[in-house]
C-alpha positions in Angstrom: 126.9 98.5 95.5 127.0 100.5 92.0 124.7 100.6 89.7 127.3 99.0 87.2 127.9 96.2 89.5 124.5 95.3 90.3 124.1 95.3 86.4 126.4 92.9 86.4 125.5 90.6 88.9 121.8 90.7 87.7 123.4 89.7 83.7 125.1 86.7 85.2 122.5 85.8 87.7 119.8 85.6 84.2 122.7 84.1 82.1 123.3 86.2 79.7 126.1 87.9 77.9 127.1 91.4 77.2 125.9 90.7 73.9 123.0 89.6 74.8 121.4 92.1 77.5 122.7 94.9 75.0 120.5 93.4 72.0 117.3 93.3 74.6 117.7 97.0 75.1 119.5 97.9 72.1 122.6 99.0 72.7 125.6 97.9 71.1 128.0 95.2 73.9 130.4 98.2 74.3 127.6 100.3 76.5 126.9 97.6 78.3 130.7 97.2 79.4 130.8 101.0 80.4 128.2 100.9 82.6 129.5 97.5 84.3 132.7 99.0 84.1 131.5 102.3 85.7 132.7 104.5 83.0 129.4 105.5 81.8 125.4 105.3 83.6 122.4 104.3 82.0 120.0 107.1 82.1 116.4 106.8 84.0 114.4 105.3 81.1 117.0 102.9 80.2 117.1 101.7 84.2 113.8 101.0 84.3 114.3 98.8 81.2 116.7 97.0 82.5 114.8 96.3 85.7 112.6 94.8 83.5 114.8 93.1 81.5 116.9 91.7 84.6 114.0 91.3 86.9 115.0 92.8 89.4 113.8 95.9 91.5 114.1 99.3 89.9 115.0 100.7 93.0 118.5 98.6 93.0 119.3 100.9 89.9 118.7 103.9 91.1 121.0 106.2 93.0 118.8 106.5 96.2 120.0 108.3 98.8 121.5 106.3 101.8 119.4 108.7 104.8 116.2 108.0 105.6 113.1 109.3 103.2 110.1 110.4 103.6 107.7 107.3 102.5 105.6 109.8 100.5 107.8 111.5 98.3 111.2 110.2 98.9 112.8 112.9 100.3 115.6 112.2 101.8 115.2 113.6 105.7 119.0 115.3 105.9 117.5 118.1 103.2 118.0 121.5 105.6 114.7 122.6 107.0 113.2 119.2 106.3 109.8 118.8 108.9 108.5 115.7 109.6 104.8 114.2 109.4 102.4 115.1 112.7 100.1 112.5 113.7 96.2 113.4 114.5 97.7 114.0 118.1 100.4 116.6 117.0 102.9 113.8 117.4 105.7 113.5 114.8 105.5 110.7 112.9 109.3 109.3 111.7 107.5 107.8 108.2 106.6 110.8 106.5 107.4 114.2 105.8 105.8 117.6 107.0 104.9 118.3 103.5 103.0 115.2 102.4 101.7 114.3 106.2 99.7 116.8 108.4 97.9 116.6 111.6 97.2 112.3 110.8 96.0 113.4 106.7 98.6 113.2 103.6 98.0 116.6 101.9 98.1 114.9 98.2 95.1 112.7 97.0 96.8 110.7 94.1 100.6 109.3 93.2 100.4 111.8 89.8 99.6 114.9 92.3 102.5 114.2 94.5 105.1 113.4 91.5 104.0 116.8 89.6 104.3 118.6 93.3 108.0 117.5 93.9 109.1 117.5 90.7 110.3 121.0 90.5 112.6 119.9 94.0 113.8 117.0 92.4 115.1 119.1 89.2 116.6 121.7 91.8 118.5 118.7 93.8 119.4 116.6 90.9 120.0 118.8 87.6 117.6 116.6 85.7 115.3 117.3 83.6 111.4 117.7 84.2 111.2 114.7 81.8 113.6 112.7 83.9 112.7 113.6 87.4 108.8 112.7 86.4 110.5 109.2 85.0 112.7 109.2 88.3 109.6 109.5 90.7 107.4 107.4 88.8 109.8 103.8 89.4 110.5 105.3 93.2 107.6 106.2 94.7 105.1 103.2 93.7 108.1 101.3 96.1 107.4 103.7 99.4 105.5 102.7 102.1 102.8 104.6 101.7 101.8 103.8 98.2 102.1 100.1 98.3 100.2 100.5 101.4 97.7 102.2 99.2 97.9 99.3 96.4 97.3 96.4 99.0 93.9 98.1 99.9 93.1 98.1 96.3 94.2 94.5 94.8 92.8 95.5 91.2 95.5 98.4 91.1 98.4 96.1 91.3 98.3 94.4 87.7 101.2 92.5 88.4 99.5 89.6 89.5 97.8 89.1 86.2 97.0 85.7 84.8 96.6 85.0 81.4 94.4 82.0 79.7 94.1 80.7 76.4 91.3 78.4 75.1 92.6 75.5 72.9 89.4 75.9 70.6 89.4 79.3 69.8 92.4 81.1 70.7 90.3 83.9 72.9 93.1 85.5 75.1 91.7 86.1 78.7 93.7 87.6 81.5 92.6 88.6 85.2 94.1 90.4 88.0 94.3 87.0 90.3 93.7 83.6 89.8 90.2 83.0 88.4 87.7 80.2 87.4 87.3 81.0 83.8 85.8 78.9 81.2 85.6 79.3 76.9 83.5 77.1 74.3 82.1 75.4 77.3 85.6 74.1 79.1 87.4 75.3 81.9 90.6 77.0 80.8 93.9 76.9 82.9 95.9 79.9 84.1 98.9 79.7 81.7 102.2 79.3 83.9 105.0 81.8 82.3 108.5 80.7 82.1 111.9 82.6 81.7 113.3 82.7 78.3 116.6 80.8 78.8 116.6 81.2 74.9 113.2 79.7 73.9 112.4 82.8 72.3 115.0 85.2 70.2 113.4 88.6 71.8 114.8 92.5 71.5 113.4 95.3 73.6 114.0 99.0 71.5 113.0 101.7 73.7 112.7 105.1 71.5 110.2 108.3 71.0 108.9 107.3 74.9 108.0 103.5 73.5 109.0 99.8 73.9 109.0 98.4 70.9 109.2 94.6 71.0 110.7 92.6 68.4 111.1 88.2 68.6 112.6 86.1 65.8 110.0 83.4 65.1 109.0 82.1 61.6 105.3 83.1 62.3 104.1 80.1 60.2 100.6 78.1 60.7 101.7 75.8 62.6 104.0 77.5 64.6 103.3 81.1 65.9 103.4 83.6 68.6 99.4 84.6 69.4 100.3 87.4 71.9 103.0 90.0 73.0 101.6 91.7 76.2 103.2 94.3 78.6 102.3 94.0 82.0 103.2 97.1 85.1 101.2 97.8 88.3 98.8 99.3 86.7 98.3 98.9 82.9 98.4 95.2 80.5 98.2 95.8 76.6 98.3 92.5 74.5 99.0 92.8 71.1 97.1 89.7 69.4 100.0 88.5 66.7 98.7 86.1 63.2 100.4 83.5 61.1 102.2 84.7 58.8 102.6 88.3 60.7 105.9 90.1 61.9 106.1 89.0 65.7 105.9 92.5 66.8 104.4 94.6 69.4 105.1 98.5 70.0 103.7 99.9 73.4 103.8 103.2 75.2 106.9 103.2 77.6 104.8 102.5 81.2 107.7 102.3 83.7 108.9 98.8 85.5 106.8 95.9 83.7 106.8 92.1 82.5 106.6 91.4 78.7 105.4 88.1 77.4 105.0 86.5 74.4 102.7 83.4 73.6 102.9 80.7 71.4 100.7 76.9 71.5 104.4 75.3 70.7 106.6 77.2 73.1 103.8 78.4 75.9 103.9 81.5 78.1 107.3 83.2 78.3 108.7 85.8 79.8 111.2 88.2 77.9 
């Protein structure tokens, strides 16, 4: 499937318009119909945006090659000259690449080594830039095997999971990485349950300058106001606490595939 048409399906499939996908990323309707239409493609910032946007997987906007990868550095394995992995054994191992596997060991100690080794490959293969090949392997490769193998060993490293709580007393924002038993001016709070915006919340997502800036139409008044914006990815959560009387605004570095929510007492945990 293109990546126009599984834009397409993913608008429909959240309910929204051309209009209205194009004001979350700010574009104008028209760029939004080229890219459906397949005139035009978003480029690799704007398709992690939409990911976002659309929840659905990054990888589905990608243009990922059809052979098999290496589940490393995603590699395709039809590259000429391309080894594989060896196991402790001298066996081949089909999952990996000679490059990032040897002799049962993966020869890079961190996701940010491997991305900064293959990067200069990916420009040579691709024509992108350094910018957008580092952009390129940082929604891909968290997605291989052997990373979210790495992130199920280590269940603080996948942020995803977060939960949020607000105490009714004192509006303290708490969040964890799991569900949690947490308690504020002497009461146990409740994890909040977030819900999609099916147009509680007026929101618009600006991505410029290598930020997401988050803007949401709500009067901000005493009794009715946002307390929090947060942006949540596998491995980062800012909040941005929000006042009565204060634009509802957030501005966050640009962190790859994530959740942003906004909270209010009235309208509760949403997702944008």
């Amino acid at each position: 499937m293109s990546v126009g048409q599984t834009i397409q399906n993913a608008r429909k499939k959240a309910g929204l318009t051309q209009e209205q996908l194009a004001a979350k990323v700010f574009v104008t309707r028209q760029a939004v119909s080229r890219w459906e239409m397949g005139e035009s493609e978003p480029g690799i910032d704007m398709r992690k945006l939409l990911a976002s946007i659309l929840n659905v997987p990054v990888a589905e906007l990608l243009d990922l090659p059809d052979a098999p990868t290496c589940q490393c550095c995603g590699t395709p394995f039809d590259v000429p000259n391309m080894p594989f992995g060896t196991n402790a054994d001298g066996t081949e191992n089909p999952d990996y690449c000679g490059w990032c596997y040897k002799n049962g060991q993966f020869t890079g100690a961190s996701l940010d080594e491997t991305i900064e080794r293959n990067v200069p490959y990916l420009m040579e293969a691709t024509g992108y830039t350094a910018e957008e090949a580092v952009s390129f392997m940082g929604a891909v490769l968290p997605t291989l095997k052997h990373w979210n193998t790495a992130e199920r060993h280590d269940k603080s490293a996948n942020l995803m999971r977060s939960t949020f709580y607000v105490c009714p007393n004192c509006l303290n924002v708490i969040w964890s990485t799991d569900a949690a038993m947490v308690t504020c001016c002497g009461a146990p709070l409740e994890a909040l349950e977030p819900t999609n915006n099916a147009g509680t919340l007026a929101a618009t997502v600006e991505v410029a300058d290598g930020c997401q800036r988050i803007h949401v139409a709500h009067p901000m008044t005493g009794q009715d106001h946002l307390s929090f914006i947060a942006a949540v990815s596998n491995n980062l959560v800012q909040i941005k606490r929000l006042s009565p009387k204060q634009e509802a605004y957030a501005e966050f570095p640009l962190q790859g595939p994530c959740r942003l929510y906004a909270y209010g007492p009235d309208c509760g945990l949403v997702e944008l």
